[in-house]
N, C-alpha and C positions, 0 to 999 in steps of 0.2 A: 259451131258447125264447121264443116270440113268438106273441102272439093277434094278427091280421090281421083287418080286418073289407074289401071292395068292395064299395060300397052299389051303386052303378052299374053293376056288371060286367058287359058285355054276355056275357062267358064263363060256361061250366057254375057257377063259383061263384055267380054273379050269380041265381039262383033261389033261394038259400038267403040272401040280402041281401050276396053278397057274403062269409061268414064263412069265414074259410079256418082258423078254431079252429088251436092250438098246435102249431107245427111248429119243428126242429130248422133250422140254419141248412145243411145237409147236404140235405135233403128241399126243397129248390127252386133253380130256373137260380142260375147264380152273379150274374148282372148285379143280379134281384132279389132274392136273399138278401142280397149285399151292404149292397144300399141298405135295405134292410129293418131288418138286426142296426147299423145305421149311426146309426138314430133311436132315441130315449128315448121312454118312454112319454109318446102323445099327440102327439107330434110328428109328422109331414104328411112328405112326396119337395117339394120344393120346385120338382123337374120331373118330368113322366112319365120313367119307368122304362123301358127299350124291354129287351124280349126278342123271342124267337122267336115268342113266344104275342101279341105287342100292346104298348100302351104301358100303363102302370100308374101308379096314383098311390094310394102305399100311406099308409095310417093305424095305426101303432103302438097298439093297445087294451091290452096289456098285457103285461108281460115276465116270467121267472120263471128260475129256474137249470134247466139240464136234470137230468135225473131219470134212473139207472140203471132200466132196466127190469127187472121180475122174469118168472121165466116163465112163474107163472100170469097176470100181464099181457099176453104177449106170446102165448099157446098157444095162441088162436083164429086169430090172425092167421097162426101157422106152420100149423095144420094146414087153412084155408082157401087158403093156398098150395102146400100140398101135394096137396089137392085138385084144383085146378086146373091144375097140373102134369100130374098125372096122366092127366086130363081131355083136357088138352092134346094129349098123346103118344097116347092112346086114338083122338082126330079126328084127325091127322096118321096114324096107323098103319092108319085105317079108309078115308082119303083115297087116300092109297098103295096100297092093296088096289084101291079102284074105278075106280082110273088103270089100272093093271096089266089088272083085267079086263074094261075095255071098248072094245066094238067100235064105234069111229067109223068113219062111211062119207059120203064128201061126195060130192053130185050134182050 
């Protein structure tokens, strides 16, 4: 796992100074996970990084073994998902409904 900091980031990280805090090397685009899991701690991209999202020039802050999660670590985040799922299917199923019963009329 890997602590990330983009001071500069003009992207959504970039208001939090860029801290992308501990991420698995699975949990982002392959081109920058790559070059990411690639550097020791403290070590710099040597060039920007190009994905989908921009170029990057990433700073290794610090590294650690991953960690098995347990469930009470993980139970907010399942039942926040499930939430939102449901949520999800709630608007799509209420969307459906107000497609079905209305009446457009063009003049």
């Amino acid at each position: 796992m890997l602590s990330l900091q983009l001071q500069k980031s003009t992207g959504p990280s970039g208001q939090g100074g860029g801290e992308l805090g501990w991420f698995a090397a699975n949990q982002m685009v392959k081109p920058f996970s790559d070059a990411a899991f690639a550097l020791k701690k403290g070590e710099i991209t040597k060039t920007p990084v190009q994905t989908q999202f921009g170029y990057h020039v990433i700073l290794v802050e610090d590294t650690k073994p991953a960690e098995k999660a347990t469930f009470e670590t993980v139970k907010p985040q399942i039942e926040n998902g499930l939430k939102m799922e449901k949520f999800r299917i709630q608007v799509q199923d209420k969307a459906q409904t107000l497609r079905k019963n209305a009446k457009v009329t063009i003049k």
